[in-house]
C-alpha positions in Angstrom: -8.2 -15.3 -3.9 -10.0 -13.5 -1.2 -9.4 -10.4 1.0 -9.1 -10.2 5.1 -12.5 -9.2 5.5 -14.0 -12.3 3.6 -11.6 -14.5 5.3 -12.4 -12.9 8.8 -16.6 -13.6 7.9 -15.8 -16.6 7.2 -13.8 -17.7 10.0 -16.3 -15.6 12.4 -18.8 -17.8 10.7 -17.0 -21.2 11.9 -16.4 -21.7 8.1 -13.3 -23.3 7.5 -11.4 -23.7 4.3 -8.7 -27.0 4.5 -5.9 -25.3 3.5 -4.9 -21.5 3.5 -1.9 -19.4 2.2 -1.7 -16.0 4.1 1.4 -14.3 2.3 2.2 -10.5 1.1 4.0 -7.4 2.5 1.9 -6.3 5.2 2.0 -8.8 7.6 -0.5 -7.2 10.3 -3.0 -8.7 8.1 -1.3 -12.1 8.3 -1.2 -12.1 12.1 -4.8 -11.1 12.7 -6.3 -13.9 10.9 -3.2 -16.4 12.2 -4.2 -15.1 15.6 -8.2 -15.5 15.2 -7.9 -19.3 13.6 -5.5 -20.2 16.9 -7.3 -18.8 19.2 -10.9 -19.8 17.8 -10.5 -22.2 15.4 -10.5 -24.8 18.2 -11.9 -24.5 22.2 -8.8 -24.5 25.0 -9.0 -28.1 25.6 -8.8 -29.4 21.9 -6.2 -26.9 21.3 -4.0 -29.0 23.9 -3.9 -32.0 22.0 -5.0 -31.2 18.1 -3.2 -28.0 17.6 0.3 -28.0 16.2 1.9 -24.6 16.1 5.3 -24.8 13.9 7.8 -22.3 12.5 9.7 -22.4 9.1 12.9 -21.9 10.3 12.5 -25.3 12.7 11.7 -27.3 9.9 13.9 -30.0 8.8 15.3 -29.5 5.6 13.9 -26.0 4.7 11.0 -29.1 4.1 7.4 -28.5 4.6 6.9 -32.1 4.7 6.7 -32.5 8.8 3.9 -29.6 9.2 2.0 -31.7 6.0 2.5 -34.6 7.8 0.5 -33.0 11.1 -2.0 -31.8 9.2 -2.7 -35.8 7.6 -3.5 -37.1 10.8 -6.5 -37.4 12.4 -8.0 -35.2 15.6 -7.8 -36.8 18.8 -10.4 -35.3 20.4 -12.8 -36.1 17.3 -13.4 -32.7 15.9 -10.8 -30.7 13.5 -7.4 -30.8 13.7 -5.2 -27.3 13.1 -1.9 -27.0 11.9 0.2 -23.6 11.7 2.8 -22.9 9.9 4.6 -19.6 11.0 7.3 -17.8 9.3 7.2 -19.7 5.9 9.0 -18.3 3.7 12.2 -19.5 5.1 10.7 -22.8 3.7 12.9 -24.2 0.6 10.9 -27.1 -0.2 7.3 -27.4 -1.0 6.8 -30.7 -3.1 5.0 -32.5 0.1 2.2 -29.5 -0.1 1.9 -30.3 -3.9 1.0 -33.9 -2.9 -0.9 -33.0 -0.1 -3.6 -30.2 -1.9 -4.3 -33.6 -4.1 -6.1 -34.7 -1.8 -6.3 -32.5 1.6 -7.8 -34.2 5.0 -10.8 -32.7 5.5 -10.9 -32.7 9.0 -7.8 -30.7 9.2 -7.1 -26.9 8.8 -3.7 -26.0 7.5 -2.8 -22.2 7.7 0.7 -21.2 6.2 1.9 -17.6 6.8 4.2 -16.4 4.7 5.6 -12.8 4.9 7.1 -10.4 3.6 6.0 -11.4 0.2 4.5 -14.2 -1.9 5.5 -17.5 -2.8 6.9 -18.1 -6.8 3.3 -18.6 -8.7 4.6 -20.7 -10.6 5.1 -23.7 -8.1 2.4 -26.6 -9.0 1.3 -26.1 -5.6 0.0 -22.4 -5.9 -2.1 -23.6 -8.7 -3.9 -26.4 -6.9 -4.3 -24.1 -3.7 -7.4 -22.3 -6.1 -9.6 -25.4 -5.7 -9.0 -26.6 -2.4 -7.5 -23.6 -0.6 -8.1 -20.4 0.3 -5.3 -17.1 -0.1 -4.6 -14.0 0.5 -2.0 -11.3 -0.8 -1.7 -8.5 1.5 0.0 -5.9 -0.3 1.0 -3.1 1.9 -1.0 0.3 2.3 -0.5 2.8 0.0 1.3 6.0 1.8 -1.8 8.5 0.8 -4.5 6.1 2.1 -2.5 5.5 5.5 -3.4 8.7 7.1 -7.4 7.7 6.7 -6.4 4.0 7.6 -5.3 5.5 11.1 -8.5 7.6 11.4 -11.0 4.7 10.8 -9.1 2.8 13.6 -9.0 5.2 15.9 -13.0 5.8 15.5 -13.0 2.1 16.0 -11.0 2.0 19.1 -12.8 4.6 20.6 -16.1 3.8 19.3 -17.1 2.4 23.2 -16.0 5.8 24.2 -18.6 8.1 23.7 -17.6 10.9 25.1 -14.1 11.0 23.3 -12.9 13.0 20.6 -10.4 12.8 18.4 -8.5 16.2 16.9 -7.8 15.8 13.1 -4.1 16.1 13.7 -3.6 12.8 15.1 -3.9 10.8 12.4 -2.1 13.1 10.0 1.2 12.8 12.8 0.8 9.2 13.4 1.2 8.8 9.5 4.1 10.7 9.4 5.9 9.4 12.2 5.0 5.5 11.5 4.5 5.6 8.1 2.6 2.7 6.5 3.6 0.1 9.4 0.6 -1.3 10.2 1.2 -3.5 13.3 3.4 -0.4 14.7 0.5 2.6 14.1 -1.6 -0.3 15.7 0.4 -0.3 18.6 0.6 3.5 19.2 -3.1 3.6 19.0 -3.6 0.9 21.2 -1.5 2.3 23.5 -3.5 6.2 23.6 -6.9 4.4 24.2 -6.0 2.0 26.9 -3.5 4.3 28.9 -5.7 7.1 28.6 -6.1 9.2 32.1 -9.0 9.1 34.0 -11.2 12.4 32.8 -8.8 13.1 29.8 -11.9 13.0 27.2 -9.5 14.2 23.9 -7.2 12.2 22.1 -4.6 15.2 20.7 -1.3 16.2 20.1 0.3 16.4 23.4 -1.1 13.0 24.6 0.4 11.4 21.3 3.9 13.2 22.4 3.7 11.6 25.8 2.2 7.9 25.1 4.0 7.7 21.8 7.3 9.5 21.6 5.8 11.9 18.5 6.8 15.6 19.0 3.6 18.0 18.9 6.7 20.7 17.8 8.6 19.5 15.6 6.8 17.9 12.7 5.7 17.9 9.3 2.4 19.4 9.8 3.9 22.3 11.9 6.7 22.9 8.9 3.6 22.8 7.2 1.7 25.6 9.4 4.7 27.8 9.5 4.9 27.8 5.9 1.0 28.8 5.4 1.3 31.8 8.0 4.9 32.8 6.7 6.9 32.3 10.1 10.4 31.8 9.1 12.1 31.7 12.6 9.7 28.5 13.2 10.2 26.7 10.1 13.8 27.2 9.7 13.7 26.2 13.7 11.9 22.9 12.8 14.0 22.0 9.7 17.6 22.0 11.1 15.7 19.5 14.1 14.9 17.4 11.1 18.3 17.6 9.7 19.9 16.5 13.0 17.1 13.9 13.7 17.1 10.1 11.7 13.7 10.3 12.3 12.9 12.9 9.9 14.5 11.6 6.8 14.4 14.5 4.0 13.0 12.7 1.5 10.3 11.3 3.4 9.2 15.0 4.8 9.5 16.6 1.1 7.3 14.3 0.0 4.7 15.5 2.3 5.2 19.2 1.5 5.4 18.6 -1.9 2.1 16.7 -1.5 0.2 20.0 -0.1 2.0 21.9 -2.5 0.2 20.0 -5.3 -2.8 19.8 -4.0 -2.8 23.9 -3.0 -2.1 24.1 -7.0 -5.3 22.3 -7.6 -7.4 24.3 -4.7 -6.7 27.4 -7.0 -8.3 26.4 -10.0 -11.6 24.7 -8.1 -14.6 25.9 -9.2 -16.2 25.5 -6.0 -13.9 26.0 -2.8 -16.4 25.3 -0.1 -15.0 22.9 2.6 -18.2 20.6 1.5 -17.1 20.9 -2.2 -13.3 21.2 -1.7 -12.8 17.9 0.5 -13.6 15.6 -1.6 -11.8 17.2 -4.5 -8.3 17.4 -2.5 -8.9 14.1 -1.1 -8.5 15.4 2.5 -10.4 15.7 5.8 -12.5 18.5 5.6 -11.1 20.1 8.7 -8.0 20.8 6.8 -9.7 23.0 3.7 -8.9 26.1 5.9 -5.8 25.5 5.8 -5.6 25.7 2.1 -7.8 28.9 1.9 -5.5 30.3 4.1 -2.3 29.2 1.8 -3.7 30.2 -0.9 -3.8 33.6 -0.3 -0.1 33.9 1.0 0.8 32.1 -2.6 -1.2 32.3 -5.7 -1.0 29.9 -8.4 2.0 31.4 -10.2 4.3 31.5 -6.9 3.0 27.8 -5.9 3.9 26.4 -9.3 7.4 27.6 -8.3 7.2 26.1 -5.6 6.9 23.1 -6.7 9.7 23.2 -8.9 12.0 24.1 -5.7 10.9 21.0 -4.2 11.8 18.8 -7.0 15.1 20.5 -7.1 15.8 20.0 -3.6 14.8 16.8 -3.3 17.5 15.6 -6.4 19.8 17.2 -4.9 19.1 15.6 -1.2 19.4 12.6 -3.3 23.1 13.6 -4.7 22.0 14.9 -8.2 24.3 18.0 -8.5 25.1 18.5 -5.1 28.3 17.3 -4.4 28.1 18.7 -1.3 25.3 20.7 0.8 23.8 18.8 3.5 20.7 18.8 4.5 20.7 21.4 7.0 21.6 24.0 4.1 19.5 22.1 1.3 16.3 23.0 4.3 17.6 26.4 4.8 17.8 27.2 1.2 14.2 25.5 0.2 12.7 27.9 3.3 14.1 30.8 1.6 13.0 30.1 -1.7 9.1 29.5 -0.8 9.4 32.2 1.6 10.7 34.9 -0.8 
């Protein structure tokens, strides 16, 4: 079993494996290697005749047996021979791979994507695939590591762009609005860097509004701000947005509030509440500490550990635990009021 980034040396290297088995949730993983070993794996011209491209769902059968077939044969132009398989899980049968990992050509490269999920482990197949083979699992991204996923890409991205910044925000909103979609948050920040106007040298907000369809108003983060500074026209103003907006599931945006919520708990009882000391002991950018400081002193530890309770009252009752009827326009109105007062 190996990762993407051992897979990606390897292949970077020109060090092919026979056989591999890209599979898991997250399939942005999946594509990037799929995409580097077609596009690399090979030079154009080879490509043209030893490079067979199929997809799960055009196989005969359900049957892996034609794609095994492929990858048996021998290169025509006299160097390695590459056979994809896209889309496999759709694939039913499987006994032809059995046969095949036996005894794999080892001129051949056979690379089997399979979404959305893994293979059943207990196939004979899977077992052999550990001494021939190389896989990965791609599990998906954990929601509280997405936010920093975002923020190393985006450094990436604009790493050639030396005189761009970044404001903090962007990352946090892109997680919000996205969530842990990869290959979507991918394309949003794709889409900032390369349609970014001539002499715009910051990546904020508003430019995520216009390139990506993200309000700079109406968010989490602002619910968020109105909360810390105690403006109750602006949160109940962003809340019954949410409530009219599929966008802005309930559940999804508690989560994030209760999430600050916790963590303000913990601020209270550091010992040290210094950005240097208090970033690392949240877990958060140090940019936001201040943010904290300031909440803090609007709610102290008794009336946050309330708080939190409201939140896990409203969000059963979003869910249909004892509410046989509010909606979520008045369960928002009612949460407001609570953490307000």
């Amino acid at each position: 079993m190996q990762n993407y980034d051992q897979i990606l040396k390897s292949v970077q290297a020109n060090q092919y494996a026979p056989v591999y088995l890209l599979c898991g949730e997250e399939s942005y993983y999946i594509d990037q290697l799929c995409d580097y070993i077609e596009t690399h794996a090979l030079d154009e011209m080879a490509r043209e005749f030893d490079q067979t491209v199929v997809y799960g769902r055009d196989l005969p059968n359900a049957d892996i047996a034609t794609a095994v077939a492929a990858a048996r044969g021998f290169a025509m132009m006299g160097g390695n021979k590459v056979v994809i398989v896209k889309e496999a899980q759709t694939i039913k049968k499987w006994e032809s791979l059995s046969l095949y990992l036996d005894n794999p050509q080892p001129t051949s490269i056979l690379v089997i994507c399979y979404k959305y999920g893994t293979p059943d482990k207990r196939q004979a197949w899977w077992k052999k695939l550990d001494k021939c083979g190389v896989v990965m699992v791609a599990d998906k991204l954990r929601d509280y590591k997405v936010e920093e996923w975002i923020r190393t890409y985006l450094s990436e991205r604009c790493a050639s762009h030396t005189q761009l910044t970044i404001d903090p925000k962007v990352p946090r909103l892109l997680a919000d609005y996205l969530g842990a979609d990869l290959t979507a948050i991918v394309g949003a920040v794709d889409k900032l860097i390369d349609g970014l106007p001539e002499g715009v040298n910051v990546i904020d907000a508003a430019l995520v509004e216009r390139n990506v369809g993200i309000s700079k108003d109406f968010n989490v983060f602002e619910l968020q701000d109105a909360l810390i500074k105690g403006d109750v026209v602006k949160a109940n103003r962003i809340t019954q947005y949410f409530a009219s907006s599929k966008d802005h599931p309930m559940v999804k945006e508690l989560g994030i509030l209760y999430g600050f919520f916790a963590n303000l708990m913990m601020y209270h009882y550091l010992p040290d509440k210094s950005e240097r000391a208090a970033a690392p002991a949240l877990g958060i950018n140090p940019f936001f500490v201040k943010d904290y400081a300031a909440a803090a002193k609007r709610y102290p530890a008794g009336k946050t550990f309330k708080i939190i309770g409201y939140f896990r009252e409203i969000d059963a009752r979003s869910k249909g635990i004892n509410n046989p009827s509010a909606k979520d326009s008045d369960l928002w109105k009612e949460l407001i009021y609570k953490i307000m007062h």
